[in-house]
MINUSE-990113 format. One record per residue (C-alpha): residue in one letter; x, y negated, z negated. Coordinates in nm, 4 decimals, always signed. Layout:
% MINUSE-990113
SITE guti        u        v        w
SITE    A        X        Y        Z
...
***
This chain:
% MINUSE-990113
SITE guti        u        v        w
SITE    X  +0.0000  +0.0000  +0.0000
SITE    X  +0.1080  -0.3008  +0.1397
SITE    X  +0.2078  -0.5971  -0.1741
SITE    X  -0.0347  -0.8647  -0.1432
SITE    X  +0.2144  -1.1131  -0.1950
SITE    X  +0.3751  -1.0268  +0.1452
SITE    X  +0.0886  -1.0426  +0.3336
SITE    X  -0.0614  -1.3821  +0.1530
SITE    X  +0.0911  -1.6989  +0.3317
SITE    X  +0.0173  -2.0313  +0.3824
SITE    X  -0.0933  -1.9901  +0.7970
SITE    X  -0.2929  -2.3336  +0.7853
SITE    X  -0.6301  -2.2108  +0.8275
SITE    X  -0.9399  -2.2842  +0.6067
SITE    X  -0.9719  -2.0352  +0.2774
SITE    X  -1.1906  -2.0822  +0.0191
SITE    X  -1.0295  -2.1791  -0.3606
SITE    X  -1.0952  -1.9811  -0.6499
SITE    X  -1.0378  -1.9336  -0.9908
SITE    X  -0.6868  -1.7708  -1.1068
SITE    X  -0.8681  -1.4998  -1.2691
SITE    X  -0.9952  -1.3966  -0.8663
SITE    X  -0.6365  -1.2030  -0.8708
SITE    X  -0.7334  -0.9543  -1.1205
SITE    X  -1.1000  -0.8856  -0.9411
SITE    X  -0.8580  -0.8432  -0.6461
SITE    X  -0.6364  -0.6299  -0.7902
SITE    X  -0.9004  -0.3657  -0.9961
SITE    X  -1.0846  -0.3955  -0.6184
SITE    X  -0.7662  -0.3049  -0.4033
SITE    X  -0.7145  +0.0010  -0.6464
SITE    X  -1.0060  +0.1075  -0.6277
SITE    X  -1.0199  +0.0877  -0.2236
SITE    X  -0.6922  +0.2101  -0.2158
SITE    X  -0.8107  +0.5581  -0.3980
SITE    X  -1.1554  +0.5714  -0.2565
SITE    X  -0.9645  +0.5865  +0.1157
SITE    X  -0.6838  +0.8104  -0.0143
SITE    X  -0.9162  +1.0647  -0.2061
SITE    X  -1.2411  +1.0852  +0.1133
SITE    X  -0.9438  +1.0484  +0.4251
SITE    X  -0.9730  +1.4696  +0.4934
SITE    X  -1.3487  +1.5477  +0.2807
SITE    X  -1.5040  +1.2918  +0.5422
SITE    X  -1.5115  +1.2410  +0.8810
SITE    X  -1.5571  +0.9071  +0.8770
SITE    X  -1.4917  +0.6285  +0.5864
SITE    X  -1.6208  +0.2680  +0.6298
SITE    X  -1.5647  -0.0391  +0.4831
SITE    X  -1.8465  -0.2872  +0.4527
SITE    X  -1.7795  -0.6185  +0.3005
SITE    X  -2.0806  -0.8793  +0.2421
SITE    X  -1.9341  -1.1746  +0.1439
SITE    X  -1.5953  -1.1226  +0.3263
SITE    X  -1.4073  -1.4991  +0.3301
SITE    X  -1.1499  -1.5965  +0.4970
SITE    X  -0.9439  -1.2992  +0.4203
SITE    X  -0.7410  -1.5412  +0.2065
SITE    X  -0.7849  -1.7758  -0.0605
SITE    X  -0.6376  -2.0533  -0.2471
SITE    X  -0.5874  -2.0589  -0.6521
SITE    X  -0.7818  -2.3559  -0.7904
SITE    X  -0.4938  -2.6167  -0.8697
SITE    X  -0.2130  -2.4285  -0.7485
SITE    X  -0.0172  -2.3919  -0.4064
SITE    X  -0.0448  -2.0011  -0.4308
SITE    X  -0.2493  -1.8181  -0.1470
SITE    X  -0.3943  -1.4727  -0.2045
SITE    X  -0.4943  -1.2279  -0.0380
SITE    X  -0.8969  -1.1432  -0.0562
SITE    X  -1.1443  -0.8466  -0.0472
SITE    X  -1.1236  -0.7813  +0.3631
SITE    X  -0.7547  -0.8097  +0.3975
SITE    X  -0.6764  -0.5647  +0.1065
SITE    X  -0.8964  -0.3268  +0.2651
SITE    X  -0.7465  -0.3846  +0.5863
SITE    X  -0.4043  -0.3212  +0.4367
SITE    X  -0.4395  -0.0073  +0.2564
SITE    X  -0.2056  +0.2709  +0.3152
SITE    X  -0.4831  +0.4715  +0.4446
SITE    X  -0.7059  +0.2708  +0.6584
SITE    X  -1.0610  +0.3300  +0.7040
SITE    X  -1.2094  +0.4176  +1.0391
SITE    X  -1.4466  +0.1175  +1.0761
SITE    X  -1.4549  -0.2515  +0.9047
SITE    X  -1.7784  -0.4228  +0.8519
SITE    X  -1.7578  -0.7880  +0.7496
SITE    X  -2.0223  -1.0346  +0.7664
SITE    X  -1.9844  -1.3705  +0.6368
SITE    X  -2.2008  -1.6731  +0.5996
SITE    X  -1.9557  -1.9879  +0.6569
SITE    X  -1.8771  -1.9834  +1.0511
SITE    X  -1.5339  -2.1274  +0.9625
SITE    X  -1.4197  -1.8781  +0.6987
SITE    X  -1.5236  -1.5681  +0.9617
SITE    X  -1.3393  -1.7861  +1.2370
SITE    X  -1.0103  -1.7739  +0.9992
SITE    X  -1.0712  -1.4298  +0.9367
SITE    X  -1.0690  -1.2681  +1.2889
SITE    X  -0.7262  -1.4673  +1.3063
SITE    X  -0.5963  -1.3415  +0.9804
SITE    X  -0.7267  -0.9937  +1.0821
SITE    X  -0.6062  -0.9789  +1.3717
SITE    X  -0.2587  -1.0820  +1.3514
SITE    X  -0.2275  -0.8626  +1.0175
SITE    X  -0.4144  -0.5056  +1.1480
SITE    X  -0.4485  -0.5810  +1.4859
SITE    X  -0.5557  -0.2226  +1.5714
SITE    X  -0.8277  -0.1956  +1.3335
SITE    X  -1.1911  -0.1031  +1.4088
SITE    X  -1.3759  -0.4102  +1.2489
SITE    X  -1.7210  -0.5656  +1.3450
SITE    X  -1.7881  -0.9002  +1.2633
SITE    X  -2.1326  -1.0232  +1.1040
SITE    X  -2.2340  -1.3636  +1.0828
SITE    X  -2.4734  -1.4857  +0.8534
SITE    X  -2.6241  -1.4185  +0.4953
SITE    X  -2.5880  -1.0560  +0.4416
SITE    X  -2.9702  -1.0486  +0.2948
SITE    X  -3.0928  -1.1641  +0.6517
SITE    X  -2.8616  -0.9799  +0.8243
SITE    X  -2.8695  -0.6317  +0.6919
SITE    X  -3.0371  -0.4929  +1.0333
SITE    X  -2.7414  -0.5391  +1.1877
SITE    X  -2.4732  -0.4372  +0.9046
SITE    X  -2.6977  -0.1136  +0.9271
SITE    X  -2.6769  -0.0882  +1.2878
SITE    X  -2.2878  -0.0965  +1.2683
SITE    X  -2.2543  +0.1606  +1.0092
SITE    X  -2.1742  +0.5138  +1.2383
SITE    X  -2.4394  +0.7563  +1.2283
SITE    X  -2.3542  +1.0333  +1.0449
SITE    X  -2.4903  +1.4109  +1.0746
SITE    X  -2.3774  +1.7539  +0.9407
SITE    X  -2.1078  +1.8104  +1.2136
SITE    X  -1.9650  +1.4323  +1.1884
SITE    X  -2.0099  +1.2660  +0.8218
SITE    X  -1.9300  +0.9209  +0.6455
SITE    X  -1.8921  +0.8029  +0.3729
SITE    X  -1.8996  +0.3878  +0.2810
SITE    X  -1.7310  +0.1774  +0.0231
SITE    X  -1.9752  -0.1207  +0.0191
SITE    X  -1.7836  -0.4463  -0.1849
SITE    X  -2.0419  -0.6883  -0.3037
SITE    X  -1.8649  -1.0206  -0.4330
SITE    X  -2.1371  -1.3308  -0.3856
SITE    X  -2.0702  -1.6879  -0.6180
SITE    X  -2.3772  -1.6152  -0.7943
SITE    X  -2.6829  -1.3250  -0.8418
SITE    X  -2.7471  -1.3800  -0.4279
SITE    X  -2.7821  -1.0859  -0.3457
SITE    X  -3.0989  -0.9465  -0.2839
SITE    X  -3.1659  -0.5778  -0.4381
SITE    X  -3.3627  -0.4663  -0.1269
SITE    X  -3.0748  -0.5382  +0.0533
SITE    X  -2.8753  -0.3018  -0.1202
SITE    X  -3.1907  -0.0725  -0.1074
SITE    X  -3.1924  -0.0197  +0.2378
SITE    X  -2.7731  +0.0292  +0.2815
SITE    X  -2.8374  +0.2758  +0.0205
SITE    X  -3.0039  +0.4704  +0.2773
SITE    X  -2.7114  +0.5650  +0.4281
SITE    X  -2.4103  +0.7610  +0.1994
SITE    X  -2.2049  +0.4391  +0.0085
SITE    X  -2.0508  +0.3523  -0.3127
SITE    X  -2.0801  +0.0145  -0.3937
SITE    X  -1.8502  -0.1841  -0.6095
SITE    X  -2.0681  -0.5195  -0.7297
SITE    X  -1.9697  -0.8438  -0.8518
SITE    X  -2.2784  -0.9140  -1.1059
SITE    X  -2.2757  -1.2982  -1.1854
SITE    X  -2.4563  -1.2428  -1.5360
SITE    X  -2.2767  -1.5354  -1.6862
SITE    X  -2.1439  -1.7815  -1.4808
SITE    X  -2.4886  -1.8143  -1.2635
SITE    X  -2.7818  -1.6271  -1.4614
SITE    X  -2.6716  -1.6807  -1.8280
SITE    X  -2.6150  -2.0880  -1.7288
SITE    X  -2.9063  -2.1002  -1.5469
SITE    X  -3.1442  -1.9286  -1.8182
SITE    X  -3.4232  -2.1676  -1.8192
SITE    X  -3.4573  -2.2362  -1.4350
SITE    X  -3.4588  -1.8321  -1.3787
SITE    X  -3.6869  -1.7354  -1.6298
SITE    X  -3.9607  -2.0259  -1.4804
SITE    X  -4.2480  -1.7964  -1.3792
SITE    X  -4.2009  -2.0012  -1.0425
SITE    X  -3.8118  -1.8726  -0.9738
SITE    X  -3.7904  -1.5333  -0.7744
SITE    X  -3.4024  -1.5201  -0.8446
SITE    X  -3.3942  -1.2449  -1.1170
SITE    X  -3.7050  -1.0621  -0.9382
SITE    X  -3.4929  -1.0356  -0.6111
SITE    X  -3.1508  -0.9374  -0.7652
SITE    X  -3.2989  -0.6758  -0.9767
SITE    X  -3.5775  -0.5789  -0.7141
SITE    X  -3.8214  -0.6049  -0.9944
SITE    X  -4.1080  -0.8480  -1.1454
SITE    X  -4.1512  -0.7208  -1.4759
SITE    X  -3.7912  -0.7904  -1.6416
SITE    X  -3.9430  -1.1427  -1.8246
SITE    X  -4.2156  -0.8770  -1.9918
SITE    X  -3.8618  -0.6330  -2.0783
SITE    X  -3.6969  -0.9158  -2.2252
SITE    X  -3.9229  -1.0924  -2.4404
SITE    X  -3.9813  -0.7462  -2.6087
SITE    X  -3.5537  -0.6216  -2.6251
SITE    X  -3.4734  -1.0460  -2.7126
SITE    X  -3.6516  -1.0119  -3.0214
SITE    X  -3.4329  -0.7492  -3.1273
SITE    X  -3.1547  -0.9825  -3.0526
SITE    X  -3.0265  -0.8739  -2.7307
SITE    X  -2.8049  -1.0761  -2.5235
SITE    X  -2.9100  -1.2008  -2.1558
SITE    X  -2.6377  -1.1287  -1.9445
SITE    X  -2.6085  -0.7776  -2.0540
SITE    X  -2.9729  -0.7456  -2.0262
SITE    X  -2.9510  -0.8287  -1.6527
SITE    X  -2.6820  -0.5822  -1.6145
SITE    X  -2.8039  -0.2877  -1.8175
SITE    X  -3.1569  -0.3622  -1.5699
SITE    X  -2.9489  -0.4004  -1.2779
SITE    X  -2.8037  -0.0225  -1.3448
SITE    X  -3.1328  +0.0953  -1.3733
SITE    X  -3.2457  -0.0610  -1.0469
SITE    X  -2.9312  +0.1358  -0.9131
SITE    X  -3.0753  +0.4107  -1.0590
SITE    X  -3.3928  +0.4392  -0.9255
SITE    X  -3.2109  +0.4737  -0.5521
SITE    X  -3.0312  +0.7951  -0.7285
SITE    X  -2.6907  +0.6068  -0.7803
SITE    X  -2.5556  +0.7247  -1.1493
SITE    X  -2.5771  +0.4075  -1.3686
SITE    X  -2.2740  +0.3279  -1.5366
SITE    X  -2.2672  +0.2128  -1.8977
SITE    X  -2.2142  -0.1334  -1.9894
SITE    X  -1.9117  -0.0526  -2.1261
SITE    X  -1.7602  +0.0805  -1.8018
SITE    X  -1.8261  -0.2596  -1.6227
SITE    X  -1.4818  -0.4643  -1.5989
SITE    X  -1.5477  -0.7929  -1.8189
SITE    X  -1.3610  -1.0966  -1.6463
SITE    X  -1.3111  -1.3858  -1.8289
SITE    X  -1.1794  -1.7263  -1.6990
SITE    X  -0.8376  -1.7997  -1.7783
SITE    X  -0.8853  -2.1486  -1.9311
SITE    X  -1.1172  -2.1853  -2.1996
SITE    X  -1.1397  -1.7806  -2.2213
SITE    X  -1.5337  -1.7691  -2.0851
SITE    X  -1.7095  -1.4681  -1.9732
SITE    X  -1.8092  -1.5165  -1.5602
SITE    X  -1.9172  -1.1793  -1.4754
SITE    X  -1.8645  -0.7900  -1.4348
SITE    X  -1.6741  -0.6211  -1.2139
SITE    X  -1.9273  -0.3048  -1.2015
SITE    X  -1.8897  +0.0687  -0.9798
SITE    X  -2.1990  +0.2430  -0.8331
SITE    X  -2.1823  +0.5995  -0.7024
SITE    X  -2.3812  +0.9240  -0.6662
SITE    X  -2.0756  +1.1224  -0.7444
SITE    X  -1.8879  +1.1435  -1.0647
SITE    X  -1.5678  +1.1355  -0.9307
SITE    X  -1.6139  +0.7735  -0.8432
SITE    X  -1.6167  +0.6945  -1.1757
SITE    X  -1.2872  +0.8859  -1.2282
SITE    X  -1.1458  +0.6722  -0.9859
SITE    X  -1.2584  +0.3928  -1.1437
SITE    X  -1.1909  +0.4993  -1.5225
SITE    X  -0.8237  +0.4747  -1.3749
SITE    X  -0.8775  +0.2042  -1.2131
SITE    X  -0.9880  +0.0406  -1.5185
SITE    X  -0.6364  +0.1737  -1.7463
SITE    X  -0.3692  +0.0847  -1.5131
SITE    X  -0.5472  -0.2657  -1.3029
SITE    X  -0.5891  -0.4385  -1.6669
SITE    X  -0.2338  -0.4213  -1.7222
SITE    X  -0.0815  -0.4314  -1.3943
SITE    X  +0.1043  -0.0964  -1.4388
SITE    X  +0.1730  +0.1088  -1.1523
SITE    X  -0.1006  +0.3271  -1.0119
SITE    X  +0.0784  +0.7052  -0.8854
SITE    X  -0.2151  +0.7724  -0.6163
***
């Protein structure tokens, strides 16, 4: 696996800045992606990579000079590629930079390109995703990673349809928690959407009483949404708490869904050696 400090440079097109503590996401993500390719390259016919919110492909640390590399680029760059790259993107001039990036770093990579908001778009991501039978199977590591709670559980629904893992960035704190009054208005459909239910207000003016906290809520209901599509929900504990680097803040979690429990082997190793940057023997 390529270091993503060699492949992260300053090439003068547009990238998106984010928060120093994006390099540890990165980091638990390309590990992750890195085994999931390794482990499925000769049980699969087929492994695809489908990113929603792809970028640029690089980004800049808030307040710093430092580049890095993002989500689609790790992916791109892992020592065993997958057969097909799906990344759709909603900024025309962050996709732009990324069919440069992505083509000057993996030129001979498979890789459709999606533009758009992933939730109005998922008709095509679908269409893209290879057909899969018993003599020709694949498999699909789906990275979720929106700003806020975005992303729309039918749209996950329907990819779920097909045979994916899907590693989610869920925004419980730095969008739901500080937007708590505006999401709980009977008039917002936020919460409704990303949990693909409208009964969580009942659910949580019965479990706050007993003092329960709301971002955990929305992830503990988020895992059972998971679990009605037959994905094995992970307990809270398992989810990858990332905190912001200044003032020490909870932002979200950093969360694995799979119908197979050796996903979350992967990930429990993820989980040991990405917090403390040791090496990972794959």
């Amino acid at each position: 696996m390529a270091e993503p400090s060699e492949i992260a440079v300053d090439d003068g097109l547009p990238c998106a800045e984010v928060g120093a503590w994006a390099e540890l996401k990165y980091r638990l993500f390309v590990l992750y992606a890195s085994l999931f390719s390794k482990g499925m390259k000769y049980k699969w016919d087929e492994r695809v990579y489908i990113d929603l919110y792809a970028g640029a492909g690089f980004s800049r640390v808030r307040g710093t000079t430092k580049i890095i590399a993002g989500s689609p680029i790790l992916a791109l760059t892992v020592d065993d590629p997958f057969d097909k790259y799906i990344f759709c993107e909603q900024d025309p001039q962050l996709l732009s930079a990324l069919r440069e990036r992505t083509a000057r770093i993996a030129p001979a990579s498979n890789v459709a390109y999606i533009p758009g908001d992933c939730n109005s778009r998922i008709d095509d991501i679908l269409a893209q995703i290879p057909p899969a039978s018993r003599e020709h199977t694949v498999l699909g590591l789906c990275f979720v990673d929106p700003f806020g709670i975005g992303i729309k559980f039918d749209t996950l629904r329907r990819l779920s349809t097909r045979y994916l893992d899907f590693l989610c960035l869920l925004a419980v704190y730095m969008d739901a928690n500080r937007n708590y009054a505006r999401y709980l208005s009977e008039d917002s459909r936020k919460v409704d959407e990303f949990l693909g239910s409208a009964d969580w207000r009942q659910k949580w003016t019965s479990v706050q009483a007993q003092g329960a906290y709301f971002p955990k809520f929305l992830a503990e209901e988020f895992a059972a949404s998971m679990k009605s599509l037959e994905y094995i929900p992970p307990p809270l504990y398992t989810m990858k708490e990332v905190r912001s680097d200044e003032k020490n803040l909870r932002l979200y979690y950093l969360a694995l869904f799979s119908r197979d429990e050796r996903a979350y082997e992967f990930w429990t190793q993820v989980l040991k050696y990405g917090t403390d940057q040791r090496s990972l023997e794959f």
